[in-house]
C-alpha positions, -999 to 999 in steps of 0.1 A, spaced: 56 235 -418 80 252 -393 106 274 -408 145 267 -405 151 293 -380 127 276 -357 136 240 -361 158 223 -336 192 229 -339 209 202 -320 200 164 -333 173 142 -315 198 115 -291 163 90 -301 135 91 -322 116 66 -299 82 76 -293 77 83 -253 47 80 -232 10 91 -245 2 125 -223 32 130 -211 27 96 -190 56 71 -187 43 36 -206 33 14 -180 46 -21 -177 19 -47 -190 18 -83 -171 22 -109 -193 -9 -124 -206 -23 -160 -201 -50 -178 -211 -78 -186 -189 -69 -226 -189 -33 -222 -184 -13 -229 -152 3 -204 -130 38 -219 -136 53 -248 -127 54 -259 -91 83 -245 -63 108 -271 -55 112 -277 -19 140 -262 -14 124 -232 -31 92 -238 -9 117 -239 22 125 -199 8 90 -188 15 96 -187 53 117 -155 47 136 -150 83 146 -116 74 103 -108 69 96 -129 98 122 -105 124 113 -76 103 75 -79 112 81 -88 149 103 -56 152 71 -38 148 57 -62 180 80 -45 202 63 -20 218 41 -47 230 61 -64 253 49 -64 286 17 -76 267 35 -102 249 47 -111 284 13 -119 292 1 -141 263 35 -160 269 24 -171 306 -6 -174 296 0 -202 270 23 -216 291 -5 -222 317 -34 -232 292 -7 -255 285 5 -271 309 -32 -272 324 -37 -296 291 -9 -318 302 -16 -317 340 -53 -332 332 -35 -356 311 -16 -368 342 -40 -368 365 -60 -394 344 -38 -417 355 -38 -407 391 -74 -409 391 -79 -443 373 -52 -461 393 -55 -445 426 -91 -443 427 -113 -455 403 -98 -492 402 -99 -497 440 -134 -482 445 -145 -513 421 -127 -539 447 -148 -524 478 -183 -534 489 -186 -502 505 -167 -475 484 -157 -441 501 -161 -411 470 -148 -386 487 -113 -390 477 -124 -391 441 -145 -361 449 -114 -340 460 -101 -353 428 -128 -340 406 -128 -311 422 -85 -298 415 -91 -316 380 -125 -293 379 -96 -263 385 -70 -273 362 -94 -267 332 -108 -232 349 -75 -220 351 -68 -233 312 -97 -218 297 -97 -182 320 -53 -182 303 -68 -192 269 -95 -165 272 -67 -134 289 -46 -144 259 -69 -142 232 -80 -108 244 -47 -91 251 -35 -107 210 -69 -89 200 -50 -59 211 -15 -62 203 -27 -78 170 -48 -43 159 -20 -21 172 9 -37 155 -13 -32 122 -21 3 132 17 11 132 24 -7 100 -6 6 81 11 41 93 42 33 81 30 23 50 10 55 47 40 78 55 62 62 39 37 61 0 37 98 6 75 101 -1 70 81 -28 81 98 -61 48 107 -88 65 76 -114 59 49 -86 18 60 -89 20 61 -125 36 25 -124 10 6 -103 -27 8 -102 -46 24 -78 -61 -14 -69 -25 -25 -58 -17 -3 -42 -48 -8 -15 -46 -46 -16 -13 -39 6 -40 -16 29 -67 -47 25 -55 -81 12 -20 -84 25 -27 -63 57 -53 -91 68 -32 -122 61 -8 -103 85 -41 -102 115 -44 -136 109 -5 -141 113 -5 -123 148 -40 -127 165 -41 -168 158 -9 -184 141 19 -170 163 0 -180 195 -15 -209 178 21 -221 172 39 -209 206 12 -228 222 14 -260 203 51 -261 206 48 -255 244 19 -282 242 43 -311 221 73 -304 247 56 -304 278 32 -337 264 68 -347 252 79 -349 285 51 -364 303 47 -395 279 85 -402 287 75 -402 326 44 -428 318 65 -452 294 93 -442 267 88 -472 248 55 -461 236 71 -429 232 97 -444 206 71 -460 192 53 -427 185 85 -408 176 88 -434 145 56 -430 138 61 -392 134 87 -396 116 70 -409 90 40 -389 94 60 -358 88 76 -375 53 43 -379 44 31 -342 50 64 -321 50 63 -328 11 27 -317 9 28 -284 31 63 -273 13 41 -277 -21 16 -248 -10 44 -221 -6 45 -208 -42 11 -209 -47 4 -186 -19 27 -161 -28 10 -161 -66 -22 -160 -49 -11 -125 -32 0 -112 -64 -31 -123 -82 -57 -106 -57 -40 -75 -64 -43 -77 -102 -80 -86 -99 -85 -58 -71 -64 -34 -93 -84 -44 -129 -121 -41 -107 -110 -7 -94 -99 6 -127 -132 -9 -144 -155 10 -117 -139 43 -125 -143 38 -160 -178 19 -163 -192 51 -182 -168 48 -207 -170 10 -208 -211 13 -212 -206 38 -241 -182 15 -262 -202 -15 -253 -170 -25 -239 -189 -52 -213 -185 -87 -231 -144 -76 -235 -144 -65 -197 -161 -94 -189 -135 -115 -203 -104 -99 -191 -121 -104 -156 -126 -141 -164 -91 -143 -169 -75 -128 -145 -103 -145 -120 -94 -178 -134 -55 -174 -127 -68 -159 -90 -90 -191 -86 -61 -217 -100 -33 -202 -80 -55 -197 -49 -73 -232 -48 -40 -254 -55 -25 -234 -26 -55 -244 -4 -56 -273 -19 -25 -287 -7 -27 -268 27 -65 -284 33 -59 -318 27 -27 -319 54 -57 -317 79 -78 -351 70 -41 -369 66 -30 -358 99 -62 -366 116 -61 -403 98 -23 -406 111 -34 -400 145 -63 -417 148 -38 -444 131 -15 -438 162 -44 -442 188 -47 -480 176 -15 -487 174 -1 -471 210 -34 -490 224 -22 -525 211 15 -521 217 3 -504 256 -25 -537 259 3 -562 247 28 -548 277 1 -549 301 -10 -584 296 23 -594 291 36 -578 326 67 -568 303 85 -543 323 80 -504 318 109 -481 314 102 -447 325 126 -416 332 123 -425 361 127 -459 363 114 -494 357 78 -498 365 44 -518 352 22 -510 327 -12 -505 343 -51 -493 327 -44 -461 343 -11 -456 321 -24 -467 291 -57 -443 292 -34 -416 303 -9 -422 277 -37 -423 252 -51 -388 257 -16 -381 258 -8 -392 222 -39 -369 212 -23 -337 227 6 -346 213 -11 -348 177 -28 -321 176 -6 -295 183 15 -311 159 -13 -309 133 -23 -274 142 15 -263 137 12 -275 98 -20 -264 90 -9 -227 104 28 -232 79 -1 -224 57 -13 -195 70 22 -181 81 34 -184 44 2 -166 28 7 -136 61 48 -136 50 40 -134 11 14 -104 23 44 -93 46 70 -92 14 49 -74 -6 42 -44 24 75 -46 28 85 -42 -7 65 -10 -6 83 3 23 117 -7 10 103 14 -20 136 44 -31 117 75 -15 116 109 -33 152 125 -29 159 158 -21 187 171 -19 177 208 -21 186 229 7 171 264 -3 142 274 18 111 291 11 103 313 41 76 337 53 91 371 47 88 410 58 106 443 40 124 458 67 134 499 63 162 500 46 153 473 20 167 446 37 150 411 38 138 404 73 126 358 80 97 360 99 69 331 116 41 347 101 23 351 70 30 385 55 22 377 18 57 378 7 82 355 1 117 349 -1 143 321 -7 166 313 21 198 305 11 219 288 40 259 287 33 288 263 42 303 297 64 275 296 85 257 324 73 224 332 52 212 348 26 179 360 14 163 366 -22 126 377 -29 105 349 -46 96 366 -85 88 340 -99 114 341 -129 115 308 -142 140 296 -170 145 262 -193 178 256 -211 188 231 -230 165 206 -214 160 167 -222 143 141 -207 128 106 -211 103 90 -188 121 54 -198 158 53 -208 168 58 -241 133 70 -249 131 108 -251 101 126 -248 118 163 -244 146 177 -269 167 210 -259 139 230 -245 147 268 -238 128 294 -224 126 318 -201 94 328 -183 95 364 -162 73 374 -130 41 381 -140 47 371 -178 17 342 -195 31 313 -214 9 288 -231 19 256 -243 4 238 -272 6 211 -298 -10 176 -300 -16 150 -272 16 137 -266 38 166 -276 54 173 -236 29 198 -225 21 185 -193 57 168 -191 74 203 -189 52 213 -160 58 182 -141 97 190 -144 92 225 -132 73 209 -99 105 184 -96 76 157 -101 104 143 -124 139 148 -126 156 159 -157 178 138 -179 202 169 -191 203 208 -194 191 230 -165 158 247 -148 163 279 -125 140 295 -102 146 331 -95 177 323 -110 184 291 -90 186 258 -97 157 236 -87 177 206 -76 189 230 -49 155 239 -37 140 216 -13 105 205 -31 83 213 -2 94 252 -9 94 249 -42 59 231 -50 43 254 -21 54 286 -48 36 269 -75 -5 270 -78 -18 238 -99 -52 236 -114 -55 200 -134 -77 189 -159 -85 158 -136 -99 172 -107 -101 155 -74 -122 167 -46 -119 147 -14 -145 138 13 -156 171 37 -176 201 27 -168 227 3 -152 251 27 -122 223 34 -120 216 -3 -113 251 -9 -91 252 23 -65 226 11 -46 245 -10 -43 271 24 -47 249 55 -46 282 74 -68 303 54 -102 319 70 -137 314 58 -135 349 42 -108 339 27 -118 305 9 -150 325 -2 -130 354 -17 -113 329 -35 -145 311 -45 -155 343 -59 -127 352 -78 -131 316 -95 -167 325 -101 -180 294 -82 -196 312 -51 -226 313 -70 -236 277 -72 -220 271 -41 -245 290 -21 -271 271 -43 -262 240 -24 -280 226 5 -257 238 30 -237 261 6 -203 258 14 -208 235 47 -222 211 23 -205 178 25 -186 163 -7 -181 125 -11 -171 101 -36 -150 126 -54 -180 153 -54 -203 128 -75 -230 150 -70 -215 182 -94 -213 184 -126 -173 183 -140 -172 217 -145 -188 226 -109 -158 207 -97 -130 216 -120 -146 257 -110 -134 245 -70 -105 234 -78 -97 267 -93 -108 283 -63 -82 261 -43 -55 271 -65 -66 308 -62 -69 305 -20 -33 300 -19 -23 329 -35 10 313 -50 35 335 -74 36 309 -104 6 293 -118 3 266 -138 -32 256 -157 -34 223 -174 -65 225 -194 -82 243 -167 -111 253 -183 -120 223 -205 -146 210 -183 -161 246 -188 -190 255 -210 -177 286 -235 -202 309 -213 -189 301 -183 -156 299 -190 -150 338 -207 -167 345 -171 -141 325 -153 -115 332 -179 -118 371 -160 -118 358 -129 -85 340 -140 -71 369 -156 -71 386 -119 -61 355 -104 -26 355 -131 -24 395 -125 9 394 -115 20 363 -117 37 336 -135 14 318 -156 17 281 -173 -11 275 -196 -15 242 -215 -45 243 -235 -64 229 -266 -87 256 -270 -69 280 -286 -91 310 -275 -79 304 -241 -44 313 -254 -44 343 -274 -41 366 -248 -8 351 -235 25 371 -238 44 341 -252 28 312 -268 49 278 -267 43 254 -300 53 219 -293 56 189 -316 72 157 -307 84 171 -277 102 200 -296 98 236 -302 86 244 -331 70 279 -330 74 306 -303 57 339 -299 27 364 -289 -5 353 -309 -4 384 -334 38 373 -340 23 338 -350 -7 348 -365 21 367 -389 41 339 -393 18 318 -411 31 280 -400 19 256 -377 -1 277 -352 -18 302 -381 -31 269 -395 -42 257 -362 -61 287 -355 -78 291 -386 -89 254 -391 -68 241 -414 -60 212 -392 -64 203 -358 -46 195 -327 -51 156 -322 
């Protein structure tokens, strides 16, 4: 047991339990059986909520740099439209005017109804070549506006604080990059136009059936009317469903991705028939919410089709009852006769007027899925970036003459802090590498405390190891020295300044990490290295390489250090890839270290090998070792015993060793760190 001059002094604010690791819990979704429902069903006036104006403008905003483009597909529709209702038209023209009297004459003359033909013949060219230029040009303004948002959404995940990535699986966070990005393609490249067209379409065909009779166009106005009773109910339905059918593509994508990673550990527990069944059910909610979405958006088709087809009849026998009846025909333009040619025209007219009108609800479908995709990016975007309000600099620096401090563009191998002030002038400090805890608390969750009043005080070049059992703030400590976490109370200086006035950039590019999960990303070995110095030479990357003892197997490769990594460098062994990452911590040469189980992916052999290599590495530096393996330790100058996110023991390993409490018995076996 500790002694009394080592306990905490100050009582606990909680005794709640915090995160496992050092890892804030993560929220669970609740749980549902496979045979339940997704909820109950979206009012319409909730439905009507789905087509979010705000998303709607926010997502054209990123279509303005496509304007003179947009210009384009807008003539262009207009055209292909009014080409569809100029044919229309001319059936009329061409029945009346020359079909009917050619069947009256013995001797007919075609060559009117060849000229006819022929401009008809040109309507439709004209349509289809502006159908054609538009799809084309929304093929490009369609890729690029997803280029700029799949940017933004890059740039912007990069700000995001660490506790946004340790809140959300990897799985959801790329269904915004697969998923939801690709209900937005579908939004610009076919509904948008789809629906500028077929309003152009139903106003323009508007017009024209009013010019041929408006009776038949009250008729088919009251006929709409209750078309649309019918399927405005129906399409409003499908709204909430969509949006659940986002949210459950990115849990399945999100469980899948986290299963792939972890099918060794799966195949070792046997864990298969459980996985199975979590899959099951989380496909099953997918496959509910997804097919009564789609299955209220499909069936709008087949009823709109019947109601037109409906309409056709009845236009045909009110149209046939005021022909034979000689009733007269009131047109925009006056009275007039129903004639054969009217009644065909008007016909073909009712179908373009139908269709568009039936294209417009099945894309409500589609534009609610893209704007339930749309929320969601935007959500991530609308995400609170990392703050910083630091304003201390960490700059390139040269030691002039007389001692002074002298900013400089290049790299010298020193640093300094600069240290701007509200008079307008600045101030310089070496970087040391002094780093000091007091009095520090802090809880991943509120009111859940996972650090109590820690103080120390770490000098340049001194070697502190933390230790204690999974869970005791080991790994949490480090992540508040790299600001990946803000702390609740007490204070952390760097060189004696506070890190809250340091802007992170400087401060994280001071501190060299080495994790115990490594992650190696796709290029050869040489860039591997190279990312913890974008800037450093190939003699440099293999001096660190050295220095980390991995040279050696590197040049064993098949292209030594050209060789090209992918898939997280599947093709090493863990410790092959946990020995690079060393050497990309070593290549940037930083003055505080900080090793979180570094070596644990190292065989004993190997590691008192590296363990020298490390040694020179820390020469001279601030060192932050968390480790289990004690031997690792014993060599450091201050040795950090945690326990429940306290200090229990502090000390060199002989001062412990004396002591006889919890780190005597957890060097000589008499229990274990858990």
């Amino acid at each position: 047991m500790p002694s009394p001059n080592n306990a905490p002094q100050t009582a606990p604010k909680t005794n709640a339990p915090g995160g496992q690791n050092g890892k804030p819990p993560m929220p669970m979704p609740p749980r549902r059986g496979p045979g339940r429902g997704p909820g109950p069903r979206l009012s319409m006036k909730d439905s009507i909520k789905m087509f979010d104006k705000k998303t709607m403008l926010r997502l054209l905003s990123y279509m303005k740099p496509y304007r003179t483009q947009l210009i384009i597909v807008l003539i262009c529709i207009l055209a292909t439209s009014f080409s569809s209702v100029i044919s229309s038209l001319f059936l009329r023209t061409l029945i009346d005017d020359y079909i009917e009297p050619l069947l009256l004459v013995a001797n007919p003359d075609f060559s009117g109804l060849l000229v006819v033909l022929i401009q008809m013949a040109a309507i439709y060219i004209v349509g289809a070549a502006a159908s054609l230029i538009h799809t084309r040009v929304m093929a490009v303004v369609s890729q690029g506006t997803l280029k700029k948002i799949r940017d933004d959404m890059f740039t912007h995940m990069q700000s995001l604080p660490i506790k946004y990535f340790d809140q959300h699986t990897h799985g959801d966070v790329m269904s915004y990059y697969t998923n939801d990005t690709d209900t937005l393609r579908q939004l610009i490249s076919q509904s948008i136009p789809q629906t500028i067209n077929s309003l152009f379409s139903i106003i323009s065909v508007f017009v024209s059936m009013c010019i041929i009779s408006v009776w038949l166009t009250i008729v088919c106005i009251l006929f709409l009317f209750f078309m649309f009773k019918v399927t405005g109910k129906i399409t409003l339905q499908s709204g909430g469903f969509f949006m659940k059918q986002q949210q459950s593509l990115a849990s399945v994508n999100g469980f899948v991705e986290e299963t792939v990673n972890g099918q060794k550990v799966v195949k070792v527990f046997c864990h298969e028939p459980q996985a199975r069944d979590e899959f099951d059910r989380r496909n099953d909610e997918l496959f509910e919410n997804a097919s009564r979405a789609n299955r209220f958006a499909n069936i709008i088709g087949p009823i709109n089709n019947f109601m037109g087809y409906l309409l056709y009849v009845i236009i045909a026998i009110v149209g046939g009852v005021l022909a034979l009846t000689h009733a007269p025909n009131l047109t925009v333009t006056g009275m007039s006769v129903m004639t054969l040619g009217s009644i065909a025209s008007y016909l073909q007219l009712s179908r373009s007027f139908i269709m568009p009108i039936n294209q417009v609800t099945q894309q409500i479908s589609s534009v609610i899925m893209a704007l339930a995709g749309a929320q969601r990016i935007f959500s991530l975007l609308d995400e609170e970036p990392e703050q910083d309000e630091g304003y201390v600099t960490l700059v390139n620096a040269a030691k002039m003459s007389d001692g002074s401090i002298r900013e400089v563009s290049h790299h010298t191998g020193l640093w300094a802090w600069k240290h701007p002030h509200e008079d307008g002038t600045t101030t310089y400090t070496w970087l040391k590498g002094e780093v000091t805890l007091h009095d520090v608390d802090f809880a991943y969750v509120p009111e859940k405390m996972v650090l109590f009043d820690i103080s120390l005080t770490a000098e340049p070049g001194q070697k502190f190891a933390f230790v204690g059992a999974t869970g005791a703030g080991k790994t949490t400590i480090t992540n508040l020295i790299n600001r990946f976490y803000d702390i609740a109370d007490g204070k952390i200086r760097y060189d004696g300044i506070n890190i809250n006035k340091i802007k992170k950039p400087g401060l994280r590019h001071s501190l060299g990490v080495v994790l115990q999960d490594v992650n190696l990303f796709t290029g050869t070995v040489m860039e591997n290295i190279r990312y913890g110095k974008l800037d450093a030479t190939d003699e440099e990357c293999i001096a660190a390489a050295k220095l980390a003892n991995a040279d050696g197997f590197i040049r064993m490769l098949p292209n030594g250090y050209d060789t090209v990594l992918s898939g997280d460098g599947s093709g090493l062994s863990q410790g092959q890839r946990q020995l690079i990452s060393i050497a990309r911590a070593a290549v940037a040469d930083p003055p505080v270290m900080i090793l979180d189980e570094a070596t644990s992916s190292i065989d004993t052999r190997t590691e008192a090998i590296v363990q020298a290599g490390m040694d020179a590495l820390m020469k001279g530096r601030t060192v932050f070792v968390i480790a289990h393996r004690l031997s690792t330790v014993q060599n450091s100058d201050m040795i950090i015993v945690l326990d429940h996110g306290r200090i229990i023991e502090r000390g060199s390993h002989r001062q412990l060793i004396a002591q006889k409490g919890t780190y005597y018995r957890l060097y000589t076996g008499a229990f274990e760190l858990e």
